[in-house]
C-alpha positions as CSV (number, residue, x, y, z in Angstrom):
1,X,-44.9,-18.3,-17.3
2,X,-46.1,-19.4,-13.4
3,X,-49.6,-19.1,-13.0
4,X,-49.0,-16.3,-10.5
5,X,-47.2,-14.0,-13.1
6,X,-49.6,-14.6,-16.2
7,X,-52.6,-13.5,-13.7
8,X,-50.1,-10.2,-12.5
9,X,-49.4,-9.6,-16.3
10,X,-52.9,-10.1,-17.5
11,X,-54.1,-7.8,-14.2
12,X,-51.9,-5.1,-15.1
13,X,-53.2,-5.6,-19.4
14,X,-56.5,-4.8,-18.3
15,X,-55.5,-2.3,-15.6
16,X,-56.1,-3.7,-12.3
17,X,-53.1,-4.0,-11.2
18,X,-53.6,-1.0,-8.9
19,X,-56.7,-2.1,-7.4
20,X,-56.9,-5.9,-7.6
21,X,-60.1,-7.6,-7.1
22,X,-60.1,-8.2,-3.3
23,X,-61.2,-11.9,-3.5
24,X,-58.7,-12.8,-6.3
25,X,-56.8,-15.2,-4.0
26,X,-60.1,-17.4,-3.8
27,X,-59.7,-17.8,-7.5
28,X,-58.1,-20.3,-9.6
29,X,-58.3,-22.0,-13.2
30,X,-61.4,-23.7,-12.3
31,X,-62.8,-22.4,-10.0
32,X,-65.3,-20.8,-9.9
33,X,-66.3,-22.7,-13.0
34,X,-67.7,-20.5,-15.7
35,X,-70.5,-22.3,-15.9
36,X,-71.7,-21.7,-12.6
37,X,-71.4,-18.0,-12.9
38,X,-73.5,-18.4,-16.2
39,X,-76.3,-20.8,-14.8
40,X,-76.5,-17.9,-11.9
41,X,-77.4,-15.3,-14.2
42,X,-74.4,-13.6,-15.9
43,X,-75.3,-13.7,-19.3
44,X,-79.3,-13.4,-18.9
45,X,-80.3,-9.6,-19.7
46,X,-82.9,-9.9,-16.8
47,X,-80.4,-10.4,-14.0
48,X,-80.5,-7.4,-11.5
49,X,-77.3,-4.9,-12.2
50,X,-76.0,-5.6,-8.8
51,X,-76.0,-9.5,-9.2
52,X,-74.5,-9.2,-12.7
53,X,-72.0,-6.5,-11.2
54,X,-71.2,-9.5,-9.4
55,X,-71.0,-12.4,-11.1
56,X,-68.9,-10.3,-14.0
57,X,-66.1,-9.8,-11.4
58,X,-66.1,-13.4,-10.4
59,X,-66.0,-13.8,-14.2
60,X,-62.9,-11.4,-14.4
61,X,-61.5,-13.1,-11.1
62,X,-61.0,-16.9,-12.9
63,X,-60.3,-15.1,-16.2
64,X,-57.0,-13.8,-14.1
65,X,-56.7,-17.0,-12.5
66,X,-56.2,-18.9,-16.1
67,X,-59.6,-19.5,-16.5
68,X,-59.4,-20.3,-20.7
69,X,-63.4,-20.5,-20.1
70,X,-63.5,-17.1,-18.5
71,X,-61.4,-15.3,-20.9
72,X,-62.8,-16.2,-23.8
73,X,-66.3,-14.7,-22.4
74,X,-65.1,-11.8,-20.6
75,X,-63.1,-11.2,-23.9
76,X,-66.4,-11.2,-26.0
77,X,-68.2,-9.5,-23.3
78,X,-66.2,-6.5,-23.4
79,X,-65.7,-6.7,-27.4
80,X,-69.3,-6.3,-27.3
81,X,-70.1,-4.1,-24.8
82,X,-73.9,-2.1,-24.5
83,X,-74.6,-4.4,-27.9
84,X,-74.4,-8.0,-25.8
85,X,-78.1,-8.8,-24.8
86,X,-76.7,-9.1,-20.8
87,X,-74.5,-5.8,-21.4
88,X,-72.2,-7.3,-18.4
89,X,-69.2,-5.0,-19.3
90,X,-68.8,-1.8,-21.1
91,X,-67.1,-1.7,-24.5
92,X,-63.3,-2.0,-24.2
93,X,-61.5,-3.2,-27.4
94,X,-58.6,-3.1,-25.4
95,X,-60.0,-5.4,-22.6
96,X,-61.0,-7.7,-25.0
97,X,-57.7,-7.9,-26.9
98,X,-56.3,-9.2,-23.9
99,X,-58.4,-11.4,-23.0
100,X,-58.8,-12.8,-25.8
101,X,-55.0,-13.1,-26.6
102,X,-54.8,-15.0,-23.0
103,X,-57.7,-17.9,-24.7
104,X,-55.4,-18.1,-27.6
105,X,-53.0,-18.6,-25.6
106,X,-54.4,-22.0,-24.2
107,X,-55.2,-22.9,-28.0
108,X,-58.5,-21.8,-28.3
109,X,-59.9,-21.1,-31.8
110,X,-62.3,-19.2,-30.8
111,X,-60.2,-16.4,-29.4
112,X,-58.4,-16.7,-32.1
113,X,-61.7,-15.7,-34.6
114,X,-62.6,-12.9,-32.4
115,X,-59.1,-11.4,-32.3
116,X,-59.2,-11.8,-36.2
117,X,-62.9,-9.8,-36.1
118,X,-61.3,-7.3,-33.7
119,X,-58.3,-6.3,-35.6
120,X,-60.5,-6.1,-38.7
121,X,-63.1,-3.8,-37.3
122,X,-60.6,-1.8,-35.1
123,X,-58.5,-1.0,-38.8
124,X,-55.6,-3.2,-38.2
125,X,-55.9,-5.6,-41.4
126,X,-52.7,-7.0,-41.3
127,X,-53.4,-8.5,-37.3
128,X,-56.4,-9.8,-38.5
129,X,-54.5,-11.6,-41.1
130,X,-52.2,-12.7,-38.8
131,X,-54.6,-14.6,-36.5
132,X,-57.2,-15.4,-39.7
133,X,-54.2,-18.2,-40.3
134,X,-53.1,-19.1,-37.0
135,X,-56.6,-20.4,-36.5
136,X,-56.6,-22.2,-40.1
137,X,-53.1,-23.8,-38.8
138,X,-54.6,-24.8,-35.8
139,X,-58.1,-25.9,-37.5
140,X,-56.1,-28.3,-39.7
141,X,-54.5,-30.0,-36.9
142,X,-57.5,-30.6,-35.0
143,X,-59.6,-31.6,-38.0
144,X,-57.1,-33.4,-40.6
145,X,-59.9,-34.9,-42.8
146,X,-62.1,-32.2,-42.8
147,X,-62.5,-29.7,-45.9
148,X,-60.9,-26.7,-45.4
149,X,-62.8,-24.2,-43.4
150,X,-65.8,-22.3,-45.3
151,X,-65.4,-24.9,-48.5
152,X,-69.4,-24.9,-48.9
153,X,-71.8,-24.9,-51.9
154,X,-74.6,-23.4,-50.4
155,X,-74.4,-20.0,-49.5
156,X,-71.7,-18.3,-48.2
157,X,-69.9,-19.4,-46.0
158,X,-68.2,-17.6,-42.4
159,X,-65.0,-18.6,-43.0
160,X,-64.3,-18.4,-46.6
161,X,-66.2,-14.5,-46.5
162,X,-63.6,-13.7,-43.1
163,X,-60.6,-14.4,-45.1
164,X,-62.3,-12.5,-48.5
165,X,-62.8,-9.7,-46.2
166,X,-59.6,-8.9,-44.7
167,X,-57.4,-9.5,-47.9
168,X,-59.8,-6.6,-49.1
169,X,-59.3,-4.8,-46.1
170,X,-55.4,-5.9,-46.5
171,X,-54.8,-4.9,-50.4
172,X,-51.4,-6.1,-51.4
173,X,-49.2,-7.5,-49.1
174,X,-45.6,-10.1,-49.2
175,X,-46.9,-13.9,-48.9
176,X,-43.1,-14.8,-47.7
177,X,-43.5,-12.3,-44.8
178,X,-46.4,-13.3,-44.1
179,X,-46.0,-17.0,-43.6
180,X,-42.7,-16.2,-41.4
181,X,-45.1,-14.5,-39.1
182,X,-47.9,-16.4,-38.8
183,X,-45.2,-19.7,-38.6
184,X,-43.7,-17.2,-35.7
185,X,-47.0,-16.8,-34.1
186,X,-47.6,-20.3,-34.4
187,X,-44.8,-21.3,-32.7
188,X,-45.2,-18.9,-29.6
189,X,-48.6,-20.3,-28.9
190,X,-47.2,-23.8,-29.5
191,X,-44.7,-22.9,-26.2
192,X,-47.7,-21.0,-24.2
193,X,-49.8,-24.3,-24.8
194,X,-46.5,-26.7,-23.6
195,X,-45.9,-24.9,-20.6
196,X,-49.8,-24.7,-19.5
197,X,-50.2,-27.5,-16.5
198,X,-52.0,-30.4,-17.9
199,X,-55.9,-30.4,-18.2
200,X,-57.7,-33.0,-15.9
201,X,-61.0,-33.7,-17.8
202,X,-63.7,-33.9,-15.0
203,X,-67.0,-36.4,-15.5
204,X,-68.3,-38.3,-18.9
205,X,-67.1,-36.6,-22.5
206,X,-69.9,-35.1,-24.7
207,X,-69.2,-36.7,-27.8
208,X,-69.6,-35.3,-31.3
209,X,-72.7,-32.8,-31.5
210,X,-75.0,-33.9,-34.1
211,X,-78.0,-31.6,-35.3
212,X,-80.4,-33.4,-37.5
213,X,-80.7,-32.1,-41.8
214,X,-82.2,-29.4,-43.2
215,X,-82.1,-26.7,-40.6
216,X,-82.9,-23.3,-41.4
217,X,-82.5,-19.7,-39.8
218,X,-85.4,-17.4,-40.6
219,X,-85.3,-13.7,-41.3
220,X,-81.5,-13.6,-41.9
221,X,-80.3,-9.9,-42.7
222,X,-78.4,-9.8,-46.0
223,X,-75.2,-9.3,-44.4
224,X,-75.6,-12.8,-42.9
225,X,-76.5,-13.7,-46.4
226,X,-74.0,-12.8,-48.4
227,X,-71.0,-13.1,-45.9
228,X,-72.3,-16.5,-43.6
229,X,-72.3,-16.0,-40.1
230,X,-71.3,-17.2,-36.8
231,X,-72.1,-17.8,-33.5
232,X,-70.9,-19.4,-29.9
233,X,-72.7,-20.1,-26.7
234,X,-72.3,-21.6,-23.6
235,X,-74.2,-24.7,-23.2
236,X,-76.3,-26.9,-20.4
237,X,-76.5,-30.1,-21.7
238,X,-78.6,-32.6,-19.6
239,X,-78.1,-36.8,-19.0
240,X,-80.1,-37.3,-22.3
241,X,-77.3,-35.5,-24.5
242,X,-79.8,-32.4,-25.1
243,X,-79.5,-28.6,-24.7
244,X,-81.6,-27.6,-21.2
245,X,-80.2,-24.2,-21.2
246,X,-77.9,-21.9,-23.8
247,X,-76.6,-18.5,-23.4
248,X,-74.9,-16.3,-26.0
249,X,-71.2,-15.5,-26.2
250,X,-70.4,-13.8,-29.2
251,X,-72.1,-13.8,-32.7
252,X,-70.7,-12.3,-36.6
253,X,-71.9,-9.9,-38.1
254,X,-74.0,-8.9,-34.7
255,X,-75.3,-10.7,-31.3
256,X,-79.0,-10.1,-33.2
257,X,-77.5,-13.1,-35.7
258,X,-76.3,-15.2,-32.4
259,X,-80.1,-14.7,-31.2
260,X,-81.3,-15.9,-34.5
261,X,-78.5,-18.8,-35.0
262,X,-79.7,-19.9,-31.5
263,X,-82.8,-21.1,-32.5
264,X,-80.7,-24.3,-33.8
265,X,-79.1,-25.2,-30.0
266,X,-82.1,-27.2,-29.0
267,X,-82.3,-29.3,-31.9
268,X,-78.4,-30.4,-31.5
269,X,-77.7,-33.6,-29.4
270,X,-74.8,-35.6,-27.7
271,X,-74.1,-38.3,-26.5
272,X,-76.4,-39.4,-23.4
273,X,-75.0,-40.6,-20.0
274,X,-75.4,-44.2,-18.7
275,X,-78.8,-44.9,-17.3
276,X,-78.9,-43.2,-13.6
277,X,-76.1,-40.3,-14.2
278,X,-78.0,-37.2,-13.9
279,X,-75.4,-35.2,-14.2
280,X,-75.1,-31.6,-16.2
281,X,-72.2,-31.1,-18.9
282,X,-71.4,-27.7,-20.2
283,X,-69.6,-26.6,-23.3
284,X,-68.7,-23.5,-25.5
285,X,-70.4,-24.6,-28.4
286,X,-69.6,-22.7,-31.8
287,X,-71.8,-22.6,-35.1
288,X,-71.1,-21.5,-38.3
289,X,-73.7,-21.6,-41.0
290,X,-71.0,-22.5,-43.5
291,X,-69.5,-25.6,-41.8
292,X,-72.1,-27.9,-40.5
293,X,-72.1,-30.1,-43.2
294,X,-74.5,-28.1,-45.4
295,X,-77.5,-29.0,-42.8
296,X,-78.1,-25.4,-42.0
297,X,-79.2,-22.6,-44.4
298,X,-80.3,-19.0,-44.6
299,X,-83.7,-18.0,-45.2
């Protein structure tokens, strides 16, 4: 798929088709960069409605272009809706299906978690399924000597309680079947990713996050207690390899956990730059209270 037809195909998905944005030429797959819509103000609930009018079609301009970045928070943006602290967009499911279908389609697990948390909470058990193990598949590749997502012993954990939930949501259902769609779906995205133009990496890489032991996340509701919880924000990191500024994306079971869950950003660390590099580095950073190495709990 050219770059020109996926942002025509997505346009008409989210029904713009008719009336295109009228600076969506200026637009490509970087730029602008989503973080630069974010450090402006997108995702800060006191940015003026005009500027965030604003910034949130920029946001859907690059999401068109190809912008993985860009779709994977409009996606959560309009998932959310009136519930997101910045309230950007208004609650579409539809919206956010597509967009989010568009990440996964670059390989992005993320997309691939909130299409599973869609489908569940919009009754389609099955699609949640569906995209529940495409991300495990593509988990497991990317983390081959890693436990198995959610394998914790303290508290619950996001993962594990996901999968618990829609196979109770699911009831019965014929493993074979299964596994020749998710191997199906698999496959497709495997093609998508092949065919996407390679990814220059621009500036110094960030290095494995480390967050130092025994973190904890006060006042958790029991929801978040008994079923884990999740969270994902876009992140500032400065030359010294620590958070300067973080903004929420999404959050399970509600943005009020990301809000709590984002207590832990500052503490987390990467790798510094070389003496004299001031430069900024950005990142969609995910957290799970189940998965980082038992450091984090639920109080």
């Amino acid at each position: 798929m050219t770059p020109r037809f996926f942002a025509t195909a997505l346009a008409a998905c989210l029904g713009l088709a008719a009336t295109p944005l009228a600076f969506a030429d200026d637009c490509t797959a970087t730029t602008p960069a989503t973080g630069e819509l974010i450090g402006k103000g997108l995702l800060d609930p006191g940015t003026s409605d005009a500027e965030r009018d604003r910034l949130g079609k920029l946001l859907l301009c690059s999401a068109l272009a190809g912008n993985g970045n860009s779709q994977d928070v409009a996606g959560s943006l309009y998932r959310w809706g009136p519930r997101h602290p910045a309230h950007v967009f208004p609650q579409d499911l539809t919206r956010a299906r597509d967009l989010l279908t568009a990440a996964a389609g670059q390989g992005r697990m993320s997309a691939m978690l909130k299409l599973a948390e869609l489908e569940l909470a919009d009754g389609h058990a099955h699609e949640a399924m569906v995209w529940t193990q495409v991300e495990s598949v593509f988990y497991r590749r990317t983390r081959p000597g890693d436990k198995a997502p959610g394998e914790s012993p303290i508290g619950a954990s996001y993962f594990t309680m996901l999968l618990k939930r829609v196979i109770d949501a699911l009831g019965t259902y014929d493993e074979a079947s299964l596994v020749r769609e998710v191997d199906a779906r698999v496959a497709a995205l495997d093609k998508q990713i092949a065919a996407l133009p390679p990814r220059e990496h621009a500036g110094p890489e960030l290095g494995k996050a480390t967050i130092p032991p025994q973190q904890h996340v006060r006042n958790a509701s029991p929801t978040e207690r008994d079923q884990g919880a999740y969270a994902e924000y876009f992140v500032e990191i400065g030359p010294d390899g620590h958070a300067t500024r973080s903004w929420l994306v999404d959050a399970y079971p509600d943005p009020g956990s990301g809000v709590r869950i984002g207590r832990i950003v500052p503490t987390m660390h990467w790798a510094a730059l070389a003496a004299g590099n001031r430069q900024m580095r950005y990142a969609l950073v995910p957290i799970s209270l189940g998965s980082l190495r038992n450091t984090v709990h639920l109080q």
